[in-house]
C-alpha positions in Angstrom: 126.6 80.8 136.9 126.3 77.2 135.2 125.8 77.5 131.0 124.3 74.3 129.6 126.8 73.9 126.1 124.0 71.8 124.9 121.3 74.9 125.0 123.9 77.2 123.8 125.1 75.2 120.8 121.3 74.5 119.3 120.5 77.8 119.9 123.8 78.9 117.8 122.6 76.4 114.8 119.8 77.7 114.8 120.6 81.3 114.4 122.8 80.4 111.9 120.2 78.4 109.8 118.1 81.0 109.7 120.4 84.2 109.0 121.0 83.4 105.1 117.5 83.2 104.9 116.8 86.5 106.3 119.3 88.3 103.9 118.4 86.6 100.6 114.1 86.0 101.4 113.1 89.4 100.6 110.3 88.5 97.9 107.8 87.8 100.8 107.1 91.6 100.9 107.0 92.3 97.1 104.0 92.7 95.4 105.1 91.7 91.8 103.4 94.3 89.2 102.5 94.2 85.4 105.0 92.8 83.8 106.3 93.1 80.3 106.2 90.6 77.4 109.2 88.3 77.2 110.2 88.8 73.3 113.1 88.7 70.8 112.9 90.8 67.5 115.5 90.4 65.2 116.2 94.0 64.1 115.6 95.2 67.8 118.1 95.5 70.6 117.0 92.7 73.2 117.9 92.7 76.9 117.7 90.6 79.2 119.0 90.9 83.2 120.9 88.8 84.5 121.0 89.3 89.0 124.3 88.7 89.7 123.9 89.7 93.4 123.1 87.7 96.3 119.2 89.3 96.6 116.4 88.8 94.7 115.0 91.9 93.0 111.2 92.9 93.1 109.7 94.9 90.4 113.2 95.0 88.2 111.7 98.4 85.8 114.2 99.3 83.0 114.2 102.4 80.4 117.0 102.3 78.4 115.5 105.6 76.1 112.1 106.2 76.1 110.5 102.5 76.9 109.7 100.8 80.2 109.8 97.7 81.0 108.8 95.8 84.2 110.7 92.3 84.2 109.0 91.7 87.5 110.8 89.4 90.2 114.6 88.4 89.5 115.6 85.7 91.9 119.6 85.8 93.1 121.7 84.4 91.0 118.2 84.1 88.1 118.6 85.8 84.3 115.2 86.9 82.9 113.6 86.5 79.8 115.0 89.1 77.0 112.4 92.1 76.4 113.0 94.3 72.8 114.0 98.1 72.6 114.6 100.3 69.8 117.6 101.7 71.2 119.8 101.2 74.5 123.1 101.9 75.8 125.6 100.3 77.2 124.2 101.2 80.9 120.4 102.6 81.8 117.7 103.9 84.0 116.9 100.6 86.5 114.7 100.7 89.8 114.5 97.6 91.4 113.8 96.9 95.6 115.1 94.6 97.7 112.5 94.2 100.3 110.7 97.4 100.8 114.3 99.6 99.8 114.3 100.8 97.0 117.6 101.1 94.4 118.5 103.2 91.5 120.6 103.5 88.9 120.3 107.3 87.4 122.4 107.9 84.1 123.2 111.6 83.9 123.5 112.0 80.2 124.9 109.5 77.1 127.2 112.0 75.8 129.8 110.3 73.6 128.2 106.4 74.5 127.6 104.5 71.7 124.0 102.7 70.7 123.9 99.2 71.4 123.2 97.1 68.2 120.7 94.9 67.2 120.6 92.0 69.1 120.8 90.2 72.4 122.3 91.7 75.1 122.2 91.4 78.8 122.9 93.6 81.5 124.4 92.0 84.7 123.0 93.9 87.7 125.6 93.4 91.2 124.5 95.8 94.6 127.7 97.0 95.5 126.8 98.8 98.6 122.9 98.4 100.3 123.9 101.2 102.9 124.4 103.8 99.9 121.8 102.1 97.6 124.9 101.3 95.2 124.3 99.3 92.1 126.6 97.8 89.0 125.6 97.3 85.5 127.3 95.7 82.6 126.3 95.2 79.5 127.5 92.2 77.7 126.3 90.9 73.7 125.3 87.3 73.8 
């Protein structure tokens, strides 16, 4: 059995062209929803997320306490505009999807955290583990 190396070798290239693309293009599937208003207000806690992952997030919803906020569609490697809170801590409620899979990040309780203060702030959001739906956050005061 005779193997052209030509055939093989463009077909090879091309596979590997296109395979980034298939892990990081998973916006064509998101239907972005009402976002929130991009704001700063001085004596308010701002945040802002920053994706440090390598996919882009659809429909990024935060509640830090008792407000939502959509910042809609957060490209890989993209920081959004900063949104104002009353209060937040350190770490929150986020839902986000990649693709169609959803990901959460479900605080059990803020015993013993401290507030964040008034200010900017943003939270840098890594997926540690798609199979388990495992996320990161870290807070950080600009």
């Amino acid at each position: 059995m005779k193997i052209q190396l030509g055939s093989s070798i463009h077909l090879l290239m091309l596979v590997l062209l296109f395979l980034p693309a298939c892990k990081k293009n998973n916006l064509k599937d998101c239907v972005e929803h009402v976002t929130s208003d991009c704001l700063i207000v001085v004596d308010k806690t701002n945040i802002r997320i920053n994706n440090i992952s390598e996919y882009d997030f659809c429909n990024f919803v935060l509640i830090p306490m008792h407000k939502s906020a959509n910042y809609g569609n957060i490209k890989s490697g993209k920081t959004s505009c900063y949104i104002p809170f009353d209060q937040a801590y350190g770490y929150s409620f986020v839902q986000l999807f990649i693709g169609k899979d959803e990901f959460i990040i479900q605080p059990i309780d803020y015993v013993g955290e401290p507030l964040l203060d008034y200010g900017t702030f943003t939270y840098s959001i890594d997926l540690i583990d798609y199979d388990t739906r495992s996320l990161s956050i870290i807070a950080t005061k600009d």
